[in-house]
Backbone as a ProteinNet text record, in pm:
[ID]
protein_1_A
[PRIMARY]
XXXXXXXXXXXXXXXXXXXXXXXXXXXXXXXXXXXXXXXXXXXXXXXXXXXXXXXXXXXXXXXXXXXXXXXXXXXXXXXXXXXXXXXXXXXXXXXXXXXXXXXXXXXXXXXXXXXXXXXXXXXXXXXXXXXXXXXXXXXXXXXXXXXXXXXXXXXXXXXXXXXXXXXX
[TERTIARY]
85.4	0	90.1	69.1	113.4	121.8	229.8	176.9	36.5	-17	-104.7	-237.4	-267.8	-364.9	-392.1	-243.9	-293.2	-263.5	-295.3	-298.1	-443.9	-494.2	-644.3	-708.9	-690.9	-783.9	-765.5	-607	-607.8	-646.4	-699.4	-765.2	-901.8	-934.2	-1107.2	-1124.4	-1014.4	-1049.4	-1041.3	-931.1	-930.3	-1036.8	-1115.6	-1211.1	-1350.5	-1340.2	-1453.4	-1450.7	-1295.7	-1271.1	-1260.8	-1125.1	-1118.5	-1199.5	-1178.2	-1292.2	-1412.9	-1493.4	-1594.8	-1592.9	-1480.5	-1477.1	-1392	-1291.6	-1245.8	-1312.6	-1405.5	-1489.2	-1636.2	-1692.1	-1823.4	-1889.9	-1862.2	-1938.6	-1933	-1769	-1761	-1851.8	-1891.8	-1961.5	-2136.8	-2152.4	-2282.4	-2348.5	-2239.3	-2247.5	-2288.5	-2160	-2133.9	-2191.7	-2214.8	-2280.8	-2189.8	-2083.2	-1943.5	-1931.4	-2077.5	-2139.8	-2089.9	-1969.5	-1891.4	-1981.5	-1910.8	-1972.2	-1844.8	-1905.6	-1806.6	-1814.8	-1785.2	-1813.9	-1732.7	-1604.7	-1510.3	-1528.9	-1430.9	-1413.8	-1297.3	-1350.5	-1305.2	-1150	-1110.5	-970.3	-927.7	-966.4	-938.6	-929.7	-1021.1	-1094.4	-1011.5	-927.9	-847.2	-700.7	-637.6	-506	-623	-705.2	-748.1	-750	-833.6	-857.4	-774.3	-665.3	-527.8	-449.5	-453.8	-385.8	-485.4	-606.2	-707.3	-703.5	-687.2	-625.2	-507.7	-398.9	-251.9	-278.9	-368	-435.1	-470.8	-542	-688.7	-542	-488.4	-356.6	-278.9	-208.3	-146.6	-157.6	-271.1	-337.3	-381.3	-444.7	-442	-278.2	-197.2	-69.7	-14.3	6.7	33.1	-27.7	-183	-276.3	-260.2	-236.9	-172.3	-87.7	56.6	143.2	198.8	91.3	72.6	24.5	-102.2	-176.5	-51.6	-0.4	118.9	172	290.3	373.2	306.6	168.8	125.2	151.9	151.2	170.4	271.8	378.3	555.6	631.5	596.8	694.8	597.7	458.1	406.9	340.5	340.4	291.1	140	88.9	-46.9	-123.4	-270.6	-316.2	-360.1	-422.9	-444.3	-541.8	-600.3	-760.9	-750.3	-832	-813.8	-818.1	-913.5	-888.5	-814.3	-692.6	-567.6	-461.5	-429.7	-304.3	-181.8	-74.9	53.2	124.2	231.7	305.8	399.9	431.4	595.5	513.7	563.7	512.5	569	513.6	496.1	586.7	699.7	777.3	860.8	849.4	946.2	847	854	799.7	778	654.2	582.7	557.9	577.6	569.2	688.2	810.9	932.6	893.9	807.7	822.7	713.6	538.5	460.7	369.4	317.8	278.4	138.9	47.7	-38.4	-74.4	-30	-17	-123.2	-164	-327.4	-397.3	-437.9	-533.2	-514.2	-345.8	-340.3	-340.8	-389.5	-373.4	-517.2	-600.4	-721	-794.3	-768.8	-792.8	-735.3	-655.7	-561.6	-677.9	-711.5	-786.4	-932.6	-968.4	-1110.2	-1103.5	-996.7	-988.8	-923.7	-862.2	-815.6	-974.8	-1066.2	-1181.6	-1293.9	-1252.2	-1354.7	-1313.4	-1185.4	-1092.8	-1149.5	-1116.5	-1163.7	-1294.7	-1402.9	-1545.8	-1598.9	-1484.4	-1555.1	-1659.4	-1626.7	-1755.6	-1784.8	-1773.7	-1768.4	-1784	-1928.5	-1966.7	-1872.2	-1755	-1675.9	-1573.5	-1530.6	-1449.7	-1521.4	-1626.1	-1693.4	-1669.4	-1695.8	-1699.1	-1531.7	-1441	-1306.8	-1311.7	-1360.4	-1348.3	-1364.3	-1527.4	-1549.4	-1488.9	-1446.1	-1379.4	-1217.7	-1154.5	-1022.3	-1029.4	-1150.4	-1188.3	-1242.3	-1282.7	-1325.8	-1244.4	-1139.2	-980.3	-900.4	-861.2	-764.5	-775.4	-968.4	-1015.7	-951.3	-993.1	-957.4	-830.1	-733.4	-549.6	-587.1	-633.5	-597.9	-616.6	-746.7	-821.5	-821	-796.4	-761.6	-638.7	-617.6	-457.1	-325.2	-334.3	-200.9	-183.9	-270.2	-300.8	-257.9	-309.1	-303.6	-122.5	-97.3	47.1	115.7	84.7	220.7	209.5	78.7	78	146.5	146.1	128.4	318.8	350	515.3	622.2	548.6	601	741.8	848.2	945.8	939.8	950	1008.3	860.4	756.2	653.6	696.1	725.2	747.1	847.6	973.6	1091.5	1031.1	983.6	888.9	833.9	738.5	654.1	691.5	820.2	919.4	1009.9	1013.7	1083.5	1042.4	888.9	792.3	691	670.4	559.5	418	295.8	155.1	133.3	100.8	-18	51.8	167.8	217.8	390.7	393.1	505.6	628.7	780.6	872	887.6	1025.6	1061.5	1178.3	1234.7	1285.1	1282	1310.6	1289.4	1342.1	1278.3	1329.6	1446.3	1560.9	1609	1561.3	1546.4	1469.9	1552.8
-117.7	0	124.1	241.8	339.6	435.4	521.7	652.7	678.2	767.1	860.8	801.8	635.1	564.1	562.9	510	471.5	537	706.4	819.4	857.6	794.2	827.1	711	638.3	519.7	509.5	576.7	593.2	720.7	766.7	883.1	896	795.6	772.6	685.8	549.2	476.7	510.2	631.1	702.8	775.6	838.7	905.8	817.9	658.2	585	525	453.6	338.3	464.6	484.1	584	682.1	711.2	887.9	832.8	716.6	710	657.1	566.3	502	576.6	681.9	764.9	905.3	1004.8	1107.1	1069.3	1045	1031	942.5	849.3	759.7	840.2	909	953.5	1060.7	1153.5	1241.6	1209.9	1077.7	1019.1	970.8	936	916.3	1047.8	1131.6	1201.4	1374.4	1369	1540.4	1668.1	1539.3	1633.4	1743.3	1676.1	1760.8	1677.5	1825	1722.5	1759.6	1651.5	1653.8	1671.9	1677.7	1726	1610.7	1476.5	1387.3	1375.3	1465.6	1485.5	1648.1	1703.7	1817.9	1878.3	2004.4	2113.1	2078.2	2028.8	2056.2	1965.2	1842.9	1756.6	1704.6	1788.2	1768	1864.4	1956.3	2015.2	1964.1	1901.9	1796.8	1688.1	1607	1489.5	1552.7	1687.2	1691.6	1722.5	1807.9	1804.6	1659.1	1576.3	1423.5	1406.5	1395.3	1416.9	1458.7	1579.1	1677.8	1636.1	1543.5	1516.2	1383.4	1314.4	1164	1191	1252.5	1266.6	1375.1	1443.8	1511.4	1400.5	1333.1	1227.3	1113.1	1067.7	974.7	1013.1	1154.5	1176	1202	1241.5	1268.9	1093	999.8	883.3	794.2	850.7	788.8	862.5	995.1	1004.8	943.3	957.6	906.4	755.1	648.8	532.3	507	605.1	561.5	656.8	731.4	789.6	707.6	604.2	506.4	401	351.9	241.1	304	411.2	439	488.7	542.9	597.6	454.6	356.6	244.1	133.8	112.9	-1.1	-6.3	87.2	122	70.3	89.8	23.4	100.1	43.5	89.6	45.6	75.1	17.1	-113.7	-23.2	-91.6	-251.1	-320.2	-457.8	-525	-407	-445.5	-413.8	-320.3	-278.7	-279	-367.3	-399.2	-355.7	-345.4	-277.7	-389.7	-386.3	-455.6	-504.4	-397.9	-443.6	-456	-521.3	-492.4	-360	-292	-156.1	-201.8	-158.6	-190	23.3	82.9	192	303.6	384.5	497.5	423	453.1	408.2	275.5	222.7	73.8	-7.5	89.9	18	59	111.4	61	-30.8	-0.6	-143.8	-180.5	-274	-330.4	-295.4	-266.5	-193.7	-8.6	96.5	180.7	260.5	241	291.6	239.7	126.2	102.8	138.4	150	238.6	371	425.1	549	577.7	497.2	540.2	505.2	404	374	514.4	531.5	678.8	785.5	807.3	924.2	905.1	795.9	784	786.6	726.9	783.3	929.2	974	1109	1240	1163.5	1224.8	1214.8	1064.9	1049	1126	1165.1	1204.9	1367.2	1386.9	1549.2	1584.4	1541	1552.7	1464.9	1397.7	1353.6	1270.8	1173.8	1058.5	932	886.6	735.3	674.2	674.1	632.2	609.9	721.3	697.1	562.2	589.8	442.7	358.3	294.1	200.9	161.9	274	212.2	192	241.2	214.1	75.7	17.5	-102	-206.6	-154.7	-273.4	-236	-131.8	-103.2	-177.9	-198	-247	-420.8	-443	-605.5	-620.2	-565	-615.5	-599.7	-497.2	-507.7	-600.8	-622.3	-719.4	-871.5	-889.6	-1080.9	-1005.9	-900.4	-855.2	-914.5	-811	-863.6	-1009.5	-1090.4	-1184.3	-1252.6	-1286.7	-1401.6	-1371.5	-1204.8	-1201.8	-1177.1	-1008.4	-939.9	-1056.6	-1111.1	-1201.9	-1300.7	-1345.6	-1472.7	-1416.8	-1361.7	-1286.8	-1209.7	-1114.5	-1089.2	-1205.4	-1320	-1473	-1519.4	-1484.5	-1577.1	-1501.1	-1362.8	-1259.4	-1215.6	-1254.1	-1185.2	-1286.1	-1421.9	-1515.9	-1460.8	-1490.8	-1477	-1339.2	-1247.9	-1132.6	-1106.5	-1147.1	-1074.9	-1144.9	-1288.3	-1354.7	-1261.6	-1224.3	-1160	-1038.4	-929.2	-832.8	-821.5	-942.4	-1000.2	-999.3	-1048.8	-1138	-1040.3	-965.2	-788.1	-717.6	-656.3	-586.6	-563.6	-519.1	-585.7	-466.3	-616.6	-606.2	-451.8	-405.4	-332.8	-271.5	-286.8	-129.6	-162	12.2	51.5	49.5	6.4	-8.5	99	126.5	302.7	321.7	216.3	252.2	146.8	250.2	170.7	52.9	-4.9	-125.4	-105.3	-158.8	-118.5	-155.3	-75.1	-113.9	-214.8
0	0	0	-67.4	-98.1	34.9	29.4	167	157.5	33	57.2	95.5	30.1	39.5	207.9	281.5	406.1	457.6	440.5	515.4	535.8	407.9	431.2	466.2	475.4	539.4	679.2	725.3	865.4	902.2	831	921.2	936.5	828.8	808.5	958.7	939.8	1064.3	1181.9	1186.6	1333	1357.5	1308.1	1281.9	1337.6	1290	1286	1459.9	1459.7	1619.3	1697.5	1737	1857.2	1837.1	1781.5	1779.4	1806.4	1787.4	1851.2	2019.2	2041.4	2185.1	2262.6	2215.9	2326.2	2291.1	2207.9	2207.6	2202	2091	2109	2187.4	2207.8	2312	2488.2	2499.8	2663.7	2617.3	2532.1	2484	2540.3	2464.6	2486.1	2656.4	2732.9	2837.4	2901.6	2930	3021.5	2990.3	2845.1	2811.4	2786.9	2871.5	2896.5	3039.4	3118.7	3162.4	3354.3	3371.1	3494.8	3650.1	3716.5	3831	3943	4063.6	4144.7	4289.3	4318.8	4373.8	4470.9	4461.3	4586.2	4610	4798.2	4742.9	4676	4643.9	4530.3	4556.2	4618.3	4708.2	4684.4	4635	4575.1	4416.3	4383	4244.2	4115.8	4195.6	4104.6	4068.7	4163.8	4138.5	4075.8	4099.2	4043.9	3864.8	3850.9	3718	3609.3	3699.5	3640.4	3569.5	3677.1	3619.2	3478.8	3508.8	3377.7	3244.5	3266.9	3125.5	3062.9	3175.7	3119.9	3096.9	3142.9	3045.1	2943.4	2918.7	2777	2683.8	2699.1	2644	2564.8	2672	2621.9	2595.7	2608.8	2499.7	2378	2351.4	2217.6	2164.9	2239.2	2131.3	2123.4	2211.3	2187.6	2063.7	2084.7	1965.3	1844.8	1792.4	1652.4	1646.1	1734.3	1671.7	1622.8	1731.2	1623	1564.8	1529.6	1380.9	1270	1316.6	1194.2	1157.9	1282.8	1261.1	1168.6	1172.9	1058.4	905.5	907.8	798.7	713.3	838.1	754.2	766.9	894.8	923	887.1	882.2	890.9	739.7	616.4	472.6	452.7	640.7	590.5	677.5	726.9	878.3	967	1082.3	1183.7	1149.5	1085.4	1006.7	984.1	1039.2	1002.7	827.6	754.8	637.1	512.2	617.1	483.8	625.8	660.1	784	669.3	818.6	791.9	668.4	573.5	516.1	625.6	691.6	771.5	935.8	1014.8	1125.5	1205.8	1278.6	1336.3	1437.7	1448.7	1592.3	1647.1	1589.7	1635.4	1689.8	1744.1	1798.4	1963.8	2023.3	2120.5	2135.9	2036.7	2023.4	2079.2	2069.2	2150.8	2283.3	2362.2	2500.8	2512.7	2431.6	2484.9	2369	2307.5	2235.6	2143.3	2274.7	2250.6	2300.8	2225	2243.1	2241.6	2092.1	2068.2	2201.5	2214.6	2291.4	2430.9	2465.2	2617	2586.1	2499.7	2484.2	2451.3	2421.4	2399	2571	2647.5	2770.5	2868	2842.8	2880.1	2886.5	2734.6	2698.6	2822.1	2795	2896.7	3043.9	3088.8	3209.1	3262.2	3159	3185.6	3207.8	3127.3	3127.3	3236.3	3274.3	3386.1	3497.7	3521.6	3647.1	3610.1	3508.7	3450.7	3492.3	3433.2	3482.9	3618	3703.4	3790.7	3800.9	3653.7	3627.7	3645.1	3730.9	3833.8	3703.1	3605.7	3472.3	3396.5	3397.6	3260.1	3281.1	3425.6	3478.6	3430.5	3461.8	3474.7	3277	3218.7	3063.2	3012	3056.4	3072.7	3058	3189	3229.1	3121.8	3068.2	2990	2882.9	2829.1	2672.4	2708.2	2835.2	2914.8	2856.6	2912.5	2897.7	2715.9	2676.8	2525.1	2432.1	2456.4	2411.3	2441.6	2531.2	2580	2550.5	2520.9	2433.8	2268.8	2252	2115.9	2067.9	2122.7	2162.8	2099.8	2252.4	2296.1	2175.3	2139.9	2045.2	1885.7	1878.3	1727	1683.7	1741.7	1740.6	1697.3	1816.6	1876.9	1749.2	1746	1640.6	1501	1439.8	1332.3	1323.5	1423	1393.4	1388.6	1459.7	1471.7	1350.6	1266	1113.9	1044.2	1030.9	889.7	961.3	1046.5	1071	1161.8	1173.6	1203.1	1306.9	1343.5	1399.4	1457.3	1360.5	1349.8	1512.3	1514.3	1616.1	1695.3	1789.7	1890.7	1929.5	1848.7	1906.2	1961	1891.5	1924.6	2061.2	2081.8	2184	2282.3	2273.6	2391.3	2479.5	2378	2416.5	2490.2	2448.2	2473.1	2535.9	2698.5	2748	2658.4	2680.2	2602.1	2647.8	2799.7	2821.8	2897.6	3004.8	3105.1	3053.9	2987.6	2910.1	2992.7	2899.4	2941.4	2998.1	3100.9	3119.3	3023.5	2975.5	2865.9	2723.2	2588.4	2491.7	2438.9	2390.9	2263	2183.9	2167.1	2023	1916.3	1834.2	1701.4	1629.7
[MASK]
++++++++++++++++++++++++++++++++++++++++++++++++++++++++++++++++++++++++++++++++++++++++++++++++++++++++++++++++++++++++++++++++++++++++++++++++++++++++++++++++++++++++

């Protein structure tokens, strides 16, 4: 697949997955409309950590849907996957980046608006990712990159990031 192709299919798909499970859905829940369930005295360091979740999960989440496409010549998208497998950027400290970065984004929000609710959908978006990983992801990279992903794998932990990187 060409750059420009899977510049636009990853932006359509970013547009379609995350943009709906880390904006519109916390959108649909919450109104955006925060609550205040501790006090004030608390709720301003809590919402702070918040803003620097939902911050840096969106900058983590461009930059591996970028990487599918300068290092991986494909996209996230299950139905135009990378040529090469995606190993450099954020990916040398943990495996799944997008998806801690989209988990990132939702709890940075629940902490922000103070939304017991938004945890709670964390949770299950935490658990329906991780059978995802588990039962499709995993399977699928060991066929389509054989060696080259076990080594990867074996390197790299899945879900809480190295403190330092991979060599590429």
């Amino acid at each position: 697949m060409r750059k420009t192709p899977a510049a636009v299919g990853s932006a359509l798909f970013f547009a379609a997955a995350p943009g709906t499970v880390a904006v519109l859905i916390p959108w649909w829940i919450t109104g955006w409309e925060p609550r205040a369930p501790l006090p004030v005295a608390l709720m301003l360091p809590i919402g702070l950590v918040g803003v620097v979740l939902t911050l840096a999960g969106a900058v983590v989440l461009v930059q591996a849907f970028v990487r599918f496409v300068v290092e991986g010549l494909g996209t996230p998208a299950p139905v135009a996957p990378p040529e090469r497998l995606v190993v450099g950027g954020f990916y040398r400290y943990v495996r799944n980046p997008m998806y801690v970065a989209v988990l990132a984004s939702i709890i940075g929000q629940a902490l922000l608006l103070g939304r017991f609710d938004l945890l709670l959908y964390a949770a299950v978006v935490g658990a329906a990712v991780a059978a995802f990983v588990h039962w499709y992801e995993e399977p699928l990279l060991r066929r389509s990159f054989g060696a080259e992903y076990d080594a990867y794998r074996a390197a790299v932990p899945g879900w809480l990031p190295r403190l330092r990187p991979r060599d590429s």
